[in-house]
C-alpha positions as CSV (number, residue, x, y, z in Angstrom):
1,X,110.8,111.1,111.1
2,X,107.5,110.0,109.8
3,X,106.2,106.7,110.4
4,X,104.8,104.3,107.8
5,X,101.4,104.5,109.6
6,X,102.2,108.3,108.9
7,X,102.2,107.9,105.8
8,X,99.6,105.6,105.0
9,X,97.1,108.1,106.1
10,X,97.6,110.5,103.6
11,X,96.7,110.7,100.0
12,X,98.4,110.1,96.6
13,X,98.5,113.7,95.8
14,X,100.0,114.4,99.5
15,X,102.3,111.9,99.7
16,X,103.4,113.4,95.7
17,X,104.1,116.4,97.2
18,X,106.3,115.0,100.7
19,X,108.3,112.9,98.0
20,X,109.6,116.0,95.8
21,X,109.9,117.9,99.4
22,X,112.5,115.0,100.6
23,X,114.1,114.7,97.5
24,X,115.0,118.3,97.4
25,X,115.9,118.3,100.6
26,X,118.3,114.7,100.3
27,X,119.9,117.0,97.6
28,X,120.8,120.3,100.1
29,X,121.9,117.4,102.5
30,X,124.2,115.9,100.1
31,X,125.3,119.3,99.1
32,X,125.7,120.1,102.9
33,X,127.9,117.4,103.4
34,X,130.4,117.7,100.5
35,X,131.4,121.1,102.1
36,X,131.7,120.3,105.2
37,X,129.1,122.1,106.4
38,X,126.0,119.4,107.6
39,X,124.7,119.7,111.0
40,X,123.2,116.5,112.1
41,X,124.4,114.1,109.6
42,X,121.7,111.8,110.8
43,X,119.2,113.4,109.1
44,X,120.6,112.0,105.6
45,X,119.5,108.7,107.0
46,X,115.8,109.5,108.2
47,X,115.1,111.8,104.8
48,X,116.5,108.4,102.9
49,X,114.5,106.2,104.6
50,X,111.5,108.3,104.5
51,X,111.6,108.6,101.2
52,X,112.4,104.9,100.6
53,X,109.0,104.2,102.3
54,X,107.1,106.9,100.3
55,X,108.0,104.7,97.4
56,X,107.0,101.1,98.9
57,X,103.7,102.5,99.8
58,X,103.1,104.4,96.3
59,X,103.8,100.7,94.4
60,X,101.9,99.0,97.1
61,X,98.6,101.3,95.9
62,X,99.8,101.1,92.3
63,X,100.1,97.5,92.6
64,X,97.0,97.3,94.3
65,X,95.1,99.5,92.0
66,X,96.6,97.2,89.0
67,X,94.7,94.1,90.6
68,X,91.4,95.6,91.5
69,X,91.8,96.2,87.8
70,X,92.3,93.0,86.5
71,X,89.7,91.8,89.1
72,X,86.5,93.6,87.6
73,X,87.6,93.2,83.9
């Protein structure tokens, strides 16, 4: 499970990349667990959450970015 100090580490392009990893895999879970066939059904919860904070800390920058903006100009 990463950790939000994890994540905060890596860059826009990186964390991009992890978000369209754990969506596809959300997908195979949900897939997974309409047939019966999902091992640790846990793991629907940490790939949710993950990607839940993927997305805080992407409109945290954007945010961020959007005020620095407004700052200078």
């Amino acid at each position: 499970m990463a950790q939000i100090d994890d994540l905060k580490v890596k860059t826009d392009d990186q964390l991009q990349t992890q978000l369209l990893d754990l969506k596809r895999e959300a997908f195979n879970l949900r897939f997974q667990a309409a047939t019966n066939q999902l091992e640790k059904p846990s793991r629907v919860k940490e790939v949710r959450r993950t990607i839940a904070r993927i997305r805080t800390l992407q409109s945290e920058r954007a945010r961020k970015q959007t005020a620095d903006a407004a700052a200078q100009g």
